[in-house]
N, C-alpha and C positions, 0 to 999 in steps of 0.2 A: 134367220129363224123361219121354218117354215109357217107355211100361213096356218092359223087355228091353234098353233103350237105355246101354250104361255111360257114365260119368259121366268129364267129359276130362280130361285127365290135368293137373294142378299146375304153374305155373312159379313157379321160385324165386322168393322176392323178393330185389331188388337189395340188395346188401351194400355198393355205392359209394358208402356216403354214411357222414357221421360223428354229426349228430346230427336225434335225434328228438323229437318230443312226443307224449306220448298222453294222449287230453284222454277223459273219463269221467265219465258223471254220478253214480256213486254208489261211494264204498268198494268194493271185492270185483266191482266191473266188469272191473276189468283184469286180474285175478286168474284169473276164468273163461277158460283159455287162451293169453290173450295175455302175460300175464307169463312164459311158460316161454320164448316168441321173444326177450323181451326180458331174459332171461338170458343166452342163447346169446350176445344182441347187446354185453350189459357184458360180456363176457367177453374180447370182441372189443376192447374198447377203446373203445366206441362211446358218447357223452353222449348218454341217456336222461332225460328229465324227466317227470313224472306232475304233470297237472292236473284238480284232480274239482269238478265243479261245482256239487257241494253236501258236508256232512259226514255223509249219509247219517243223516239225526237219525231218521226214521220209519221206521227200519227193521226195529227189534226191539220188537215186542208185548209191551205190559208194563212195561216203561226208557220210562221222561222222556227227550223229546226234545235234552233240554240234556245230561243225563248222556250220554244215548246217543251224540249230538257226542262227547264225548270219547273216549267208548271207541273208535266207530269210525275217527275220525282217528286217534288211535295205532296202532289196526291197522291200517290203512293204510299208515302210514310203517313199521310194523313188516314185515309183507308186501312192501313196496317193497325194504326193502334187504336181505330175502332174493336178490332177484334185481339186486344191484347200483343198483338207483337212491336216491339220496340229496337229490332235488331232489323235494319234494312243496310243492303247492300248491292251496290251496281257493278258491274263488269267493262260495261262501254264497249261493247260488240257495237255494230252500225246495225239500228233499226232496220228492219226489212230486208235484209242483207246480210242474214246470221249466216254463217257457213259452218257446217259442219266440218270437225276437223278437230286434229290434236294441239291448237292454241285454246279451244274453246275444250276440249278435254280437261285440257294442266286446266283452263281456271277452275272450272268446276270441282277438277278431283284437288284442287287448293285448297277450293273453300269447306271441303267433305273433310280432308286431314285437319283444316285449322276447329272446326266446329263440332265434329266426332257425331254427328246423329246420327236414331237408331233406323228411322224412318225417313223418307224422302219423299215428296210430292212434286211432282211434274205437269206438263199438258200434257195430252194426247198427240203421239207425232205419226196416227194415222191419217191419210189420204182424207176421207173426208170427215166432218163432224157426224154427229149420230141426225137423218133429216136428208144426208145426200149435200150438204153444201161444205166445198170445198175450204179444206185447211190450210193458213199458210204454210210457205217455208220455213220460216222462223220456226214456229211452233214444232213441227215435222224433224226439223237438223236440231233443235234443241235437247226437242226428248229424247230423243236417243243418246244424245250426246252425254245426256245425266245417266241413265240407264248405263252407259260404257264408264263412265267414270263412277258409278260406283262401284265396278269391280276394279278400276285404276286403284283406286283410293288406299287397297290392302293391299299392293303387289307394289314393294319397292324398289323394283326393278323396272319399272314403267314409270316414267319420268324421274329418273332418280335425284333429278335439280333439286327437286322439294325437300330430298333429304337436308341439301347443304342452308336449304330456307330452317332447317329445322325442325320440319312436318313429317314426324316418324309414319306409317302406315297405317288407315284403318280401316279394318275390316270387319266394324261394329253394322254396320246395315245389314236388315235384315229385309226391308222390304220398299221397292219405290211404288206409290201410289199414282195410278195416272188419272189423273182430274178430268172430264171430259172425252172419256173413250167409251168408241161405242160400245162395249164391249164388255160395261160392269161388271166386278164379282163381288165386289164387299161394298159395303154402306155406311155411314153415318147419321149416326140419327137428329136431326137439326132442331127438334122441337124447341128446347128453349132458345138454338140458338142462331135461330135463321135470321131475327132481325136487327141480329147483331152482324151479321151479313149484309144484308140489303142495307143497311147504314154505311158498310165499308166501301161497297161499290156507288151510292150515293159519291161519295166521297172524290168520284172521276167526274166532277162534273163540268170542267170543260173539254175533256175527252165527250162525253155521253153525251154532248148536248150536237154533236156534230154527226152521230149515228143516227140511223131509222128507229122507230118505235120496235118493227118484230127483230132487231139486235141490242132491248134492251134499253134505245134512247128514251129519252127522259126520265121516268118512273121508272128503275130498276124493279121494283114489290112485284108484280103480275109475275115477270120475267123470270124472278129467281124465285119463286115462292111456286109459279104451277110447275117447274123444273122437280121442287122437290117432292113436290107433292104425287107426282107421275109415278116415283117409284116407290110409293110408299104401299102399293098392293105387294109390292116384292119383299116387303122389309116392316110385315108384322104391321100395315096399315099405318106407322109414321112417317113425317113427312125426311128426306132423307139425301143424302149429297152422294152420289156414286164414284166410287176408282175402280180400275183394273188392279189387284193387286199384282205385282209380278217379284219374287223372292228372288232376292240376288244370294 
């Protein structure tokens, strides 16, 4: 954006629809932000489902990657149902080491035909974060990877395996949200329900406790609370959780 130029203002995301998936490659991905929309959203009445596509095994320096599976899938489910969702599910990609590709395709357009939602929530699988620091891999080969299968998902000529699984075609998505791009165009408005957020990422706390303070270690509150507050001049002065929308 050019310099002196303000930045345009936020359109809601659409609230007509009833269920969603947000698919994430590692523990504490959804957490950063996007769980406080998706509180607001179970609040609503609205079926939210969480799918990560690894157990975040590499994540804590130190902890064996098998113990560390455990710990961060519980906190995961633990964090999840701070904010109303109770449907968690793994893939068991290898930590740090996602590839992009048509295995991690089929699982994802699986779990879109077994689940049917209308809406999807992802990372951002742009090069860097919004700030100039660098995104991983994971992040980068996963989002996209959702973004591709969810046009997999209607076309049942694209992995037609899933037929003999049973998984007819769905091409109910209307739109994938990406969590974390620099690049917002719609927003959520988090007021009543950012601390129901910042409880969910609490909830990584032997993840968090092995990060820096400016990535949110210790006290998640400052970290996801000035995040949302930043874009609240764009978004009718509430405090507010941003996506890229992009319409499949």
């Amino acid at each position: 954006m050019p310099e002196g130029e303000e930045a345009a203002p936020l359109r809601p995301v659409p609230e007509d629809w009833s269920r969603l998936l947000a698919v994430a490659a590692h523990p504490d991905d959804l957490e950063y932000g996007a769980a406080s929309a998706v509180a607001r959203w179970t609040s609503q009445g609205k079926d939210v489902r969480y799918l990560l596509a690894t157990r975040g095994e590499a994540g804590i320096d130190g902890l064996d990657p098998a113990e560390c599976a455990v710990v961060r899938e519980q906190e995961e489910r633990d964090g999840a149902a701070e904010v109303g969702v109770h449907h968690v599910e793994f893939l068991d990609h290898r930590d740090g080491v996602i590839e992009y590709g048509l295995p991690l395709r089929r699982d994802i357009c699986r779990a879109i035909r077994r689940h049917r939602p209308e809406l999807l929530i992802t990372i951002s699988f742009e090069l860097t974060w919004p700030g100039g620091h660098l995104n991983m891999a994971d992040h980068r080969h996963l989002g996209v990877a959702v973004l591709d299968a969810a046009r997999d998902a209607g076309n049942r000529w694209i992995f037609p395996e899933l037929l003999d699984e049973g998984l007819e075609p769905w091409s109910g998505v209307r739109m994938v949200l990406v969590s974390g791009s620099p690049t917002p165009t719609h927003a959520v408005d988090v007021t009543a329900s950012l601390d129901a957020g910042v409880a969910s990422l609490r909830r990584h706390a032997r993840y968090l406790a092995g990060l820096p303070p400016s990535a949110a270690g210790g006290d998640p509150e400052p970290f996801l609370r000035g995040a949302a507050e930043s874009l609240a001049p764009r978004f009718g002065g509430r405090p507010a959780v941003g996506f890229e929308a992009i319409l499949i």
